[in-house]
C-alpha positions as CSV (number, residue, x, y, z in Angstrom):
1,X,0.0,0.0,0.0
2,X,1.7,3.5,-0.8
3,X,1.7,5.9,1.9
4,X,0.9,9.6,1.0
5,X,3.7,11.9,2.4
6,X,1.6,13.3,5.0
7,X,0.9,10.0,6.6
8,X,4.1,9.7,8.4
9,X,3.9,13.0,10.2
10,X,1.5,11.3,12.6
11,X,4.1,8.7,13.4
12,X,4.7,8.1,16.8
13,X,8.7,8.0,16.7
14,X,10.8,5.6,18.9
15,X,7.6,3.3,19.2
16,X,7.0,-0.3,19.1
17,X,3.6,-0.3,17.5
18,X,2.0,-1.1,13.9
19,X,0.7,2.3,12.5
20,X,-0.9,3.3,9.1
21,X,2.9,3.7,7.0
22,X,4.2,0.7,8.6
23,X,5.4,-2.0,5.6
24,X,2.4,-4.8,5.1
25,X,4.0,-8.5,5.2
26,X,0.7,-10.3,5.8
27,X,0.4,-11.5,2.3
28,X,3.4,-13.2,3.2
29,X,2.5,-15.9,5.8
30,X,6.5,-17.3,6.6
31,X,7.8,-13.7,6.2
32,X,11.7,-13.8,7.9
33,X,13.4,-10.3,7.1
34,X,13.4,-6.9,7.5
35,X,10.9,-4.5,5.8
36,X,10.8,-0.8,5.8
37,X,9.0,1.9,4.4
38,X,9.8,6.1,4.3
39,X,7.8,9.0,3.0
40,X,9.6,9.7,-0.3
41,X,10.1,13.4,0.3
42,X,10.7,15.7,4.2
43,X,12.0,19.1,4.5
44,X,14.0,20.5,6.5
45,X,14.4,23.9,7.6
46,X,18.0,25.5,8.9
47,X,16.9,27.9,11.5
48,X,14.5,25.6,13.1
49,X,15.3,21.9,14.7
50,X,13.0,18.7,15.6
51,X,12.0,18.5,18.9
52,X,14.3,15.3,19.3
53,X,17.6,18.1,18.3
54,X,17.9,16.8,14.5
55,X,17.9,18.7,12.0
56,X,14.5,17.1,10.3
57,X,12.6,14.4,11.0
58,X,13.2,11.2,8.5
59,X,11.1,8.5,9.7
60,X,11.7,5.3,9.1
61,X,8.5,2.4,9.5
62,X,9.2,-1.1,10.1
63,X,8.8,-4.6,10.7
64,X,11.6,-7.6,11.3
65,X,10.8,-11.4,12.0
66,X,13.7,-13.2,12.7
67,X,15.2,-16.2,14.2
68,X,15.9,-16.2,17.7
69,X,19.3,-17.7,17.9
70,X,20.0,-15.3,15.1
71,X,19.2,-12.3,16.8
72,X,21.3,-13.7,20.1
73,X,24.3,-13.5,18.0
74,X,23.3,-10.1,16.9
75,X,20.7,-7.7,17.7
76,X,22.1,-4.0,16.8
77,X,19.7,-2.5,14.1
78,X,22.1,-0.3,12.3
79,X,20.6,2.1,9.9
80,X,22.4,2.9,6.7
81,X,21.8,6.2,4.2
82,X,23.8,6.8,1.5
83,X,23.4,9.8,-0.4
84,X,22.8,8.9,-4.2
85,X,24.6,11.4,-5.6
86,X,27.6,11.5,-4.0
87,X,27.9,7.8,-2.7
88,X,28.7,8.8,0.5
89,X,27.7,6.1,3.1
90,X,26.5,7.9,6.5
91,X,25.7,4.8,9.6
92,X,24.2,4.5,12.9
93,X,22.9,2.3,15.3
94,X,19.3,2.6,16.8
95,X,20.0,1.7,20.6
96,X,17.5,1.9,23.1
97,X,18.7,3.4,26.9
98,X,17.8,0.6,29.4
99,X,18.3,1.1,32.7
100,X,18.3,-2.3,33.8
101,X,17.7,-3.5,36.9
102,X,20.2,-3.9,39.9
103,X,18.0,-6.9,41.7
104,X,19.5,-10.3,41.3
105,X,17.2,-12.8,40.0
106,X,14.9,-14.4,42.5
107,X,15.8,-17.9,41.6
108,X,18.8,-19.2,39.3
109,X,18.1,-19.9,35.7
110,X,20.5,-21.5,33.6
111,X,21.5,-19.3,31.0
112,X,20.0,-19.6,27.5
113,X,22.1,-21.2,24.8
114,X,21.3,-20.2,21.4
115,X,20.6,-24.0,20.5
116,X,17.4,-23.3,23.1
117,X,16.4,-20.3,21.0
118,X,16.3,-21.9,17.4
119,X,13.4,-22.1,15.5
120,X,11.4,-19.2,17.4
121,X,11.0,-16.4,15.6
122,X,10.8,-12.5,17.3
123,X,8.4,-9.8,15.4
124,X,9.1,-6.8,16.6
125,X,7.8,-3.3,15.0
126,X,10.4,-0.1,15.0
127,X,10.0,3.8,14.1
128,X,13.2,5.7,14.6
129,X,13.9,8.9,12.8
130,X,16.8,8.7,10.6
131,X,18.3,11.9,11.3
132,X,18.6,11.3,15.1
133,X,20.1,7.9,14.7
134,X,22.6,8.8,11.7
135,X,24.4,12.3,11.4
136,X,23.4,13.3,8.0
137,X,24.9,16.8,6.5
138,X,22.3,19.3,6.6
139,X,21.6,19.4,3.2
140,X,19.2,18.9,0.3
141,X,20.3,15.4,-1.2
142,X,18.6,12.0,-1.8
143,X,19.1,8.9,0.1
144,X,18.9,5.0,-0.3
145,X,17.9,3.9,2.8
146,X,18.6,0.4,4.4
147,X,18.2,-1.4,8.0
148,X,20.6,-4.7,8.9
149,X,20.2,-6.5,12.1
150,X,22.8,-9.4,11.9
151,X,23.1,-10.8,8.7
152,X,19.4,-9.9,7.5
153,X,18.9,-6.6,5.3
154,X,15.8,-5.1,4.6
155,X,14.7,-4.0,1.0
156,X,15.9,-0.4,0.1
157,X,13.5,2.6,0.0
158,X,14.5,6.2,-0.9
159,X,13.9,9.6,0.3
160,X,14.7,13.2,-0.8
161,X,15.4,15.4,1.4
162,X,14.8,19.3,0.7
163,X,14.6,22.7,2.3
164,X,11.0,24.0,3.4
C-alpha cells in the first residue's frame, strides 16, 4: 500500500507499535526479514530543529521477523543512508537506553544457549527517525535507505530530502 507523504507525520517516533505507514508483510504468511518503508520526500528547515535536536525528521517504519538464535548473535539494528549522488555512506545504530535492573534474579536460571532459542522467531515493529540515529549533512540530497540487524537486510526505500 503507498503511503501519501503526510501519513508519516502522525508517526509516533521511537515506538514499538504497527501504525498506518508501517510496511504490510501479511500476504506473506513465513515472512523472515526486514521490511521498511519512508515518505519519499521531508523538508527541513535550517533555522529551526526537531524536537528530538535533528535537523528534520526522517522516519523510518518497520517490521523484522527473525530467528531467535540469530538475533542472540546479533541484535544492533544499524541504519544505513547513502546519499545517491555523492555515494557517501553515512551509519548508525538505533540503541535503546535501558536502565536495567540492579536486583539479582529471584531464583537461578540456567542461561539460555542459542541451541534453546532456534526455531522461534521474534516480530518486533520499529520507528526511529533517521536523522537522530545517523548524522546526516544538513543538506538537500537523496538517500537510499537500508536497516541490517545481523546478517538480514531489509529492501531499500529512498527519500529526498529538501529545504522547506
Amino acid at each position: 500500500m503507498a503511503n501519501n507523504n503526510a501519513d508519516f507525520k502522525n508517526i509516533e517516533l521511537n515506538s514499538d507499535s504497527k501504525n498506518l505507514c508501517s510496511p504490510d508483510v501479511s500476504t506473506k504468511a513465513d515472512f523472515i526479514g526486514i521490511a521498511i518503508n519512508v515518505p519519499t520526500e521531508v523538508k527541513f528547515d535550517e533555522v529551526e530543529t526537531a524536537e528530538d535536536g535533528s535537523f528534520t525528521i526522517i522516519p523510518i517504519c518497520g517490521f523484522y521477523q527473525l530467528d531467535l538464535a540469530e538475533l542472540s548473535k546479533d541484535s544492533v539494528i544499524q541504519l544505513f543512508a547513502m546519499n545517491v549522488e555523492t555515494e557517501q555512506v553515512y551509519r548508525g545504530e538505533l540503541l535503546e537506553e535501558d536502565a536495567g535492573t540492579e536486583e539479582p534474579m529471584p531464583f537461578d536460571e540456567p542461561e539460555l544457549q542459542p541451541q534453546d532459542l532456534e526455531g522461534q522467531l521474534l516480530s518486533a515493529y520499529f520507528n526511529p527517525n533517521l536523522a537522530y540515529y545517523v548524522d546526516l549533512p544538513i543538506a538537500e540530497a537523496t538517500y537510499k535507505i537500508l536497516v541490517q540487524i545481523g546478517q538480514e537486510k531489509s529492501n531499500i526505500v529512498e527519500v529526498k530530502v529538501s529545504r522547506k
